[in-house]
C-alpha positions, 0 to 999 in steps of 0.5 A: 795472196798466193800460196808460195811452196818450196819444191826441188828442182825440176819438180811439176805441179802434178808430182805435187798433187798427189801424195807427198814424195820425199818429204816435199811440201804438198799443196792441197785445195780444189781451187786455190792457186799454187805458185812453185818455186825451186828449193835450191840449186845443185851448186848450194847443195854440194856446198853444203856436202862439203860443208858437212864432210868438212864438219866430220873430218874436223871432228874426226881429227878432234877426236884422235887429238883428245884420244892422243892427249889422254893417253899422255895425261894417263902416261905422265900421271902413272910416271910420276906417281910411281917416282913418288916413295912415301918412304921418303915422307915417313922419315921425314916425319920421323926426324921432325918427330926426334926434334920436336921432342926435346926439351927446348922448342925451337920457336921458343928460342929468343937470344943467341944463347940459348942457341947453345942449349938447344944443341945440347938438350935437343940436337946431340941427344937427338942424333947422337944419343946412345941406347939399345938401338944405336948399339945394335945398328952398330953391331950390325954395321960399324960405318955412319953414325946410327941415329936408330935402327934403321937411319944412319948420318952422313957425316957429323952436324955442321952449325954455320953462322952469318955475322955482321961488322961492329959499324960506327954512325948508327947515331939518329940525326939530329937528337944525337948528332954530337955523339958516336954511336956503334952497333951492329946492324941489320944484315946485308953485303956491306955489313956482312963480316968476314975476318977472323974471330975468336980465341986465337982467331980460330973462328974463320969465315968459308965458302960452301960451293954445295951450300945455298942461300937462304931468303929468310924473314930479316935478309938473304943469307949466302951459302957461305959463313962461319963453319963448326962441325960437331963429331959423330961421338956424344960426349964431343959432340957436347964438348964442341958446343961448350968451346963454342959457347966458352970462345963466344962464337955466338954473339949480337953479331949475329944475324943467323945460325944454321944448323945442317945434317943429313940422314940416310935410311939404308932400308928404303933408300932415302936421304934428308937433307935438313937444315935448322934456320935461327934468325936474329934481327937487329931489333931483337926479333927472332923467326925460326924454320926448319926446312927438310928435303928428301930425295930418293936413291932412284931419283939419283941416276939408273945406276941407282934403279933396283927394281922393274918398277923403277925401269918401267918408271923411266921409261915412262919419263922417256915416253913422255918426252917422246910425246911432248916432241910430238905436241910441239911438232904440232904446234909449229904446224898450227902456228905455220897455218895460223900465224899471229892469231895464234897466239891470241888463242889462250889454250896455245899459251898453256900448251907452250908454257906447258912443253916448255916445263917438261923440257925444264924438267927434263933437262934437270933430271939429266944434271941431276943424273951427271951431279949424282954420278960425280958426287959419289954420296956416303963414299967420303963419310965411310973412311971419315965419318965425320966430315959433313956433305954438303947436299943443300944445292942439289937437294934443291934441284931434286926438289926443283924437279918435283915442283916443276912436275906438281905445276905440269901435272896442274896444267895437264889436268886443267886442259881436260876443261879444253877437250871435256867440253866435248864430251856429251854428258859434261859439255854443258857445264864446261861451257856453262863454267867457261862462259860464267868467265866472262864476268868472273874475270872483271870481278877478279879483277875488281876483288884484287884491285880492292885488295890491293886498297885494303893492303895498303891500309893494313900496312900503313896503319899497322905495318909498325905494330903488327909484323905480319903487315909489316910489308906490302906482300906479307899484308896481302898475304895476311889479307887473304888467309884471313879471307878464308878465316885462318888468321884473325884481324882483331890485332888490328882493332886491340891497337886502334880500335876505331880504326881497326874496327872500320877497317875490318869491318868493310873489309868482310863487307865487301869480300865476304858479304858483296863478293860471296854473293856476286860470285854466287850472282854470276855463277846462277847467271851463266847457268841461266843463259846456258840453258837459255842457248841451249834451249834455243839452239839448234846444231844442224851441221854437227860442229864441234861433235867429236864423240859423238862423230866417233861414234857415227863412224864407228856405226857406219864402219860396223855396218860396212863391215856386217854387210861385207862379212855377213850379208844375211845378218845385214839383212835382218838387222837393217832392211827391216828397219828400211821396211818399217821405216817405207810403211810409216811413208806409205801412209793414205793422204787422203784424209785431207780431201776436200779441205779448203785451206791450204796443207803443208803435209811432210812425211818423209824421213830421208835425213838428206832431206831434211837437213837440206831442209834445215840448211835452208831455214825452214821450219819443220812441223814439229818446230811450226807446232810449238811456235802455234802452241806457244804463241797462242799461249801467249796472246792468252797471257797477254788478252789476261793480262789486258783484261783485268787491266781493263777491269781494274780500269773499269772500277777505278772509273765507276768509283770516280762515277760514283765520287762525282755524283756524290759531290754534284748531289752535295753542291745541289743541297748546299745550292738549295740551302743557299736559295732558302736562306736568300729567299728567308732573307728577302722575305724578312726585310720586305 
């Protein structure tokens, strides 16, 4: 068949048979005929010009984006790192230190009653204690109550109670049906009780507009209840918690008891807001917790700033609203081009959520900001210093900001997997971890579907036992600190051991033994076919090259700019790479003459060219090289492989050969015996 050659348009057949110009396909052969077929037309090769710049801009607009959102990512981390006091960390530890040293542990607590030793032996003598340090800080300064040297209460100790109703009908049908049965029940809105009690009815029910409810273990407890305050002196203090414990105030009634207080450090001002929380169930059951809140003077408004470091902070916060107004201006650009599509694009979803929460945050610091001002904290306590400040609902929202900016600062990091994707020495493993999704997510989705199953199980099995598995949540909640071994499930097989066992037993079985093992599975999986992609893979076009069309620009720019400004040094850097580059062309092709086979010769190193070339399809030297060595590797493999197949096949037959042979040679001596003992026969009758 004719040989068919690509050569440019316009091009004749004798400037193809000479030596190759421009990186053409040369036909070589004294008699062979050629046939010319034009490589493409001016048209395609201007689409694909276009193509290209089109590439380059949007890898240049990539590139301003990513540079954009580092800037922001570094801006909002330096922000709220430098809004973090570990000041306020250390007094924390140093009030949990004070109440854990006390004589009565707070989780040994078991009955209403001994709610009045701890206040005696644990929180008075913890807060109210005289010693050296007290009587110093007081001789520095007489306003607030010294807790030591350097922390001071705002306003005495507060203990609130929520209590129940004394309820008829708590008899079970049918055993008791005939009688009346009273009692005090679990907690709830009906039940709650709400009128006076006490000596004289000197008990009485009150709101706390600043208070917050509190969702514990056996209910939802309001803000409000029955409220005693303890006074800032020792010995009254003492007294106080012996009229409680003489007018009952304690009771079966009770459901819950909160004891708050708050302490202000005036060295590095920060305030805790601390509340103890002791809940008694209408089954005799107990579950304690101490929460503890910090805020920071600076974090309470500019009036409070002391420094340039708390200026600088803010206005960093400004900043970062400054850039989120940006972002968002940009995505309603992207959804005007793109429309519903839009949305279906996951990253868009993060973005949003994540603006969303900057906002949030944004708007509650400048509540916090008003709140602060109106509040006025430690004036009031000054002229009285017993009267308590009830700080718990903007504690709260304090805390509320920190949270909001904890799961920005998640997200922020988590889209650096979107732009580091981009960059050339971790793009491969993004993009190995972003297509290892593809399976990880369906075996999610299989793990919490059998987690599911196995919470059930717990629960319904051992929900009435075990109080950890006494809900569904709390049961997957258990389920999982138990995947990660920081809970035990042997409760379960101490109380029904068959059962137990079967259960624990298929539960490790099938998420650390199946499940360890798939995730290892799928994440070897992705690294394979990653590397196959990428071995296979050939990006002509420079899509999706961000950094490295950065710094292609910034080559041609400093190369226009040298040529500009300093044409001698141009001249010594680039024309002798130009020089070199014309010698490695002018190479002798001659060598060749004579050949009777057909000769692709490609010589040229002009990169518009080649990736015209590229652009078209067809396979450069190199490529054509390595396809011949490994396809000639192949058919070696492959004629190997056939010829011990054919062997092994070989010997097979001889072996049958020779097991035939065997028994024809056995049929023939028996014959033979047959025909001796037939002709023996024959000759003994006759």
């Amino acid at each position: 068949p004719d040989s068919a050659l690509a050569l440019p348009s316009g091009a004749d057949a004798a400037g193809s048979s000479g030596g190759a110009a421009g990186g053409q396909l040369v036909a070589r052969g004294p008699s062979e005929p050629v046939k010319l077929v034009a490589l493409e037309p001016a048209a395609q090769r201007v689409t694909i010009n276009d193509k290209l710049a089109e590439e380059r801009r949007e890898n240049l607009l990539e590139c301003k984006s990513m540079c954009v959102f580092f800037t922001f990512l570094a801006v909002f981390t330096l922000a709220m790192l430098l809004e973090t006091a570990p000041s306020s960390a250390r007094l924390a530890e140093r009030i949990h230190r004070r109440l854990e040293g006390g004589p009565i542990p707070l989780e040994s607590l078991s009955t209403t009653s001994e709610v009045y030793d701890y206040l005696d032996h644990v929180i008075v003598p913890a807060l109210y204690e005289n010693n050296t340090d007290t009587n110093f800080a007081l001789g520095m300064s007489p306003y607030l109550h010294p807790v030591d040297v350097y922390n001071r209460m705002l306003g005495g100790v507060r203990v609130r109670q929520t209590r129940v109703k004394y309820m008829p009908g708590c008899q079970m049908s049918p055993l008791f049906s005939e009688y009346t049965v009273k009692c005090y029940p679990i907690f709830g809105s009906d039940s709650e009780a709400k009128e006076d009690f006490g000596p004289d009815l000197k008990f009485k029910w009150q709101s706390d507009s600043g208070g917050s409810s509190y969702d514990g273990y056996f209910g939802t407890y309001p803000s409000g209840g029955y409220i005693e305050l303890l006074p800032t002196d020792m010995k009254a203090a003492l007294a106080k918690v012996e009229e409680l414990r003489s007018g009952d105030f304690l009771g079966p009634w009770t459901r819950a008891v909160f004891i708050d207080f708050v302490v202000w450090s005036a060295n590095v001002g920060s305030y805790a807001v601390v509340t103890i929380n002791i809940e008694f169930s209408a089954s005799a059951r107990v579950a304690t917790h101490t929460a503890l809140l910090t805020m920071s003077s600076r974090g309470l408004g500019p009036t409070e700033f002391t420094g340039a470091i708390d200026w600088f902070s803010f206005m960093l916060v400004l900043l970062v609203m400054v850039f989120v107004i940006y972002f968002m201006a940009e995505e309603v650009s992207e959804i005007k081009k793109a429309g519903t599509a839009y949305f279906f694009d996951g990253w868009n979803v993060v973005d949003w959520i994540n603006m969303l929460l900057l906002m949030a945050s944004f708007g509650m610091r400048c509540f916090i900001y008003s709140t602060a001002s109106d509040l006025d904290i430690g004036q009031a306590q000054i002229s009285n210093p017993e009267q308590f400040p009830s700080l718990k609902a903007f504690a709260q929202s304090v805390e509320t900001v920190k949270l909001m900016n904890a799961i920005n600062a998640v997200l922020l990091w988590g889209k650096c997997a979107k732009h580091l994707r981009y960059i050339p020495v971790i793009k491969d493993l993004i993009r190995t971890v972003w297509k290892a999704l593809d399976l990880f997510v369906p075996f999610l989705f299989m793990l919490l579907i059998a987690l599911v199953g196995f919470a059930s199980a717990y629960n319904i099995g051992f929900g009435g036992t075990i109080f950890e598995l006494s809900t569904f949540g709390s049961a997957i909640i258990y389920l999982c600190r138990a995947y990660i071994r920081d809970v035990k499930l042997l409760e379960a097989y101490y109380i029904m051991p068959e059962f137990g066992a079967f259960l624990i037993l298929v539960f490790y079985v099938v998420f650390l033994l199946v499940g360890t093992n798939v995730l290892f599975a799928i994440i070897a999986d992705a690294m394979f076919r990653a590397k196959e992609e990428q071995r296979n893979k050939k990006d002509d076009d420079h899509s999706e090259e961000p950094v490295e069309e950065f710094v292609r620009e910034a080559r041609r720019r400093v190369r226009r700019f040298i040529k500009r400004r300093a044409p001698k040094l141009y001249k010594m850097l680039y024309r002798r790479k130009k020089k070199k580059k014309t010698l490695e062309q002018e190479q002798p092709d001659n060598q060749n003459e004579g050949a009777s086979e057909l000769v692709l010769v490609d010589d040229s190193d002009d990169e518009s060219v080649d990736a015209i070339d590229e652009d078209k399809g067809l396979p450069t030297k190199s490529d054509l090289m390595r396809a011949v060595e490994q396809m000639s590797g192949r058919v070696l493999s492959e004629v190997s492989i056939v010829s011990i197949e054919i062997g092994a096949e070989l010997h097979d037959v001889c072996e049958r050969v020779a097991q035939m042979m065997m028994a024809v040679e056995e049929l023939a001596m028996r014959a033979d015996a047959v025909r001796m003992d037939q002709e023996e026969y024959l000759e003994g009758n006759s």
